[in-house]
N, C-alpha and C positions, 0 to 999 in steps of 0.2 A: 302131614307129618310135622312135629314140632324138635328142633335140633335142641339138642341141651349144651350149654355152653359153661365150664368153670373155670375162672382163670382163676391162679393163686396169686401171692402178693397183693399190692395196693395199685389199681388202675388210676392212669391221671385221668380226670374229669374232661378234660377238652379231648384226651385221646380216644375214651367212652364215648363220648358225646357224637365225633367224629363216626366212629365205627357205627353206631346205630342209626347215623342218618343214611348212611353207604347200604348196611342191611335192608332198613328198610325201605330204599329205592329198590332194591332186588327182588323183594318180597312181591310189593307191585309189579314190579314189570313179569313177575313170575319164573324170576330165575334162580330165587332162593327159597326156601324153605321157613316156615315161623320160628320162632326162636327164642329161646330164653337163654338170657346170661344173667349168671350169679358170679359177682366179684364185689371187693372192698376195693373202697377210694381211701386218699389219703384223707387228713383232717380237715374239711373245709363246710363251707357253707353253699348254698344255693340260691337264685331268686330267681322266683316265678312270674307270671305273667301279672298276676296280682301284689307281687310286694310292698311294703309301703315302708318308706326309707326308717320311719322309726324304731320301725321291728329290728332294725341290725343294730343293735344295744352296743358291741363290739367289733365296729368294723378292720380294725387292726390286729385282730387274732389271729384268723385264719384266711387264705384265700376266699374272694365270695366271685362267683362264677352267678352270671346272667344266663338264664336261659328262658326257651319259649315253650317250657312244662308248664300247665296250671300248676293252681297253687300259689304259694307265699313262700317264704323262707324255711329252706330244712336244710338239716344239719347232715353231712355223711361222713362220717371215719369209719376205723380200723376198730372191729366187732361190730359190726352193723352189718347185715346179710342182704346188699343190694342183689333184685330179680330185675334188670331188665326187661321190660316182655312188649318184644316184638311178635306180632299175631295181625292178621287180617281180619277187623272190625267187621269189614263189608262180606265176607263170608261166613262169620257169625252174626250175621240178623240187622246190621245197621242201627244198633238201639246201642247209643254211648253210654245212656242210662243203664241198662243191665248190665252194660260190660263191665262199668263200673261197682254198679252189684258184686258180678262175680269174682271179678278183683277181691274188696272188701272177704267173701263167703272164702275165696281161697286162703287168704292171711288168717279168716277165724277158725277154718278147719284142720291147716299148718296150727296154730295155736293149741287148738283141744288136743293136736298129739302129745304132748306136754300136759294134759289137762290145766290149761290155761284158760277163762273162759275171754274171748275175745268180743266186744262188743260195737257198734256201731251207733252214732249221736246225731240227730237232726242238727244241722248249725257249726258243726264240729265235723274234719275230714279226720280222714285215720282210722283207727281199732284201738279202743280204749280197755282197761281194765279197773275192776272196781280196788279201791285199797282201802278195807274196811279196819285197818290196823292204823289209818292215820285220820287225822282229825275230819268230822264230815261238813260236807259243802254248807253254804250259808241256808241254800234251803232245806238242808237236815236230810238229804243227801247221800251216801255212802263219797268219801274221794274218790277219783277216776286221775289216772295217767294213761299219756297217750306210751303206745307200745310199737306201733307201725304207722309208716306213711304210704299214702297212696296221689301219687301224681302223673299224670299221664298227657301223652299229644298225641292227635291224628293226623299223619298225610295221608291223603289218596286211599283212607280208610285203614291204613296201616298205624296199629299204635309203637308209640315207643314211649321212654323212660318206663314208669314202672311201680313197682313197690320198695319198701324198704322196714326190715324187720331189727327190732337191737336184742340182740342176741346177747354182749358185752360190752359194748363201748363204753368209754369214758363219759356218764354224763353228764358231767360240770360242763362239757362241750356244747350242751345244748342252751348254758348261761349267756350265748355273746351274742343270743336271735330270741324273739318270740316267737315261738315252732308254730307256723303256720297261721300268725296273727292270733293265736289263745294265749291268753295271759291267767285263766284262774284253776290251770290245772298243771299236771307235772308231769314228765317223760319218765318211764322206764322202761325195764330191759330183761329176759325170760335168768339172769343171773341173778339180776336186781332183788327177784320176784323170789330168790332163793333157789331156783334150779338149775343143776350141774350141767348145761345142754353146751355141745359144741357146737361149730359151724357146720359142718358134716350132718350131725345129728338134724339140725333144720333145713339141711339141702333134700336129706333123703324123706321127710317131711312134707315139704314146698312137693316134692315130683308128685307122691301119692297122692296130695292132696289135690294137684292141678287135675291129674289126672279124674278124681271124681269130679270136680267142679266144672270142668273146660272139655272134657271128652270123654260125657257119659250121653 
């Protein structure tokens, strides 16, 4: 059984952070339940286990919070639909590779409710979208912006951190980092893209979709 978790408002980052290493010690020992939580953080930045200091173009902006998610630097505010997803790895199959898969298929199949087509890049973390209304890549191309992040950690086969979808955020936010060490592409947002979607509307979204992806 997977719990669903929403907080409203803006959650601090250490206080998240906090809460999902306590989760996921319960989940192991077998005294909680897998879990997802969706909430918004205040305006800050992140760094991953791979960051590399030049990426933080603006370190005086926003708070930049160290953590031991994979990854590089991401950006999290207010209109950005952090999932949480605490879930036991080791009783879904021990392949990080798929999980990570399935990750990725759940944010594109959340996506196509929207009729959004969401895509996935060798070489590039995330779910990208093509923007054929802006100028095309050097190698003739379509443009692509990233639209979701995916970062995650394993204890004891337990994941946490998670995904993150921008629904609306501000994204000049995303000018004070190089999102995930990519420099020749752009961030947007399912507003961005022209569509009227609320945070609600990709909550109920995200469920139907885990639900095909995660426990079919």
């Amino acid at each position: 059984m997977v719990e669903w978790i929403t907080t409203p408002g803006l959650t601090d980052y250490r206080t998240g952070e906090a809460w999902m290493e306590e989760r996921a010690a319960q989940i192991a020992a077998g005294t909680a339940d897998e879990c997802i939580w969706l909430l918004e953080h205040p305006a800050l930045y992140t760094a991953g286990t791979s960051a590399k200091e030049a990426d933080l173009t603006d370190p005086d902006r926003f708070p930049v919070y160290p953590t031991k998610r994979g990854g590089q630097y991401t950006y999290h505010g207010p209109g950005q639909r952090v999932a949480y997803t605490l879930l036991d790895v080791g009783k879904r199959g021990r392949d990080v590779r798929c999980f990570v898969r399935d990750l990725e298929a759940w944010v594109i199949d959340t996506l196509d409710s929207f009729n959004v087509k969401g895509e996935i890049r060798d070489g590039r973390v995330g779910v990208w979208v093509q923007r054929p209304e802006k100028p095309q890549q050097a190698d003739g191309t379509p443009a692509e912006d990233k639209i979701a992040a995916i970062g995650i950690r394993l204890r004891k086969w337990i994941s946490f951190h998670g995904i993150s979808i921008n629904v609306e955020p501000d994204l000049e936010h995303f000018s004070g980092i190089v999102p995930c060490g990519i420099t020749d592409h752009g961030v947007t947002s399912l507003v961005d893209l022209g569509l009227p979607v609320t945070m609600d509307d990709v909550d109920l979204a995200l469920r139907r979709s885990f639900t095909k992806i995660f426990e079919t």
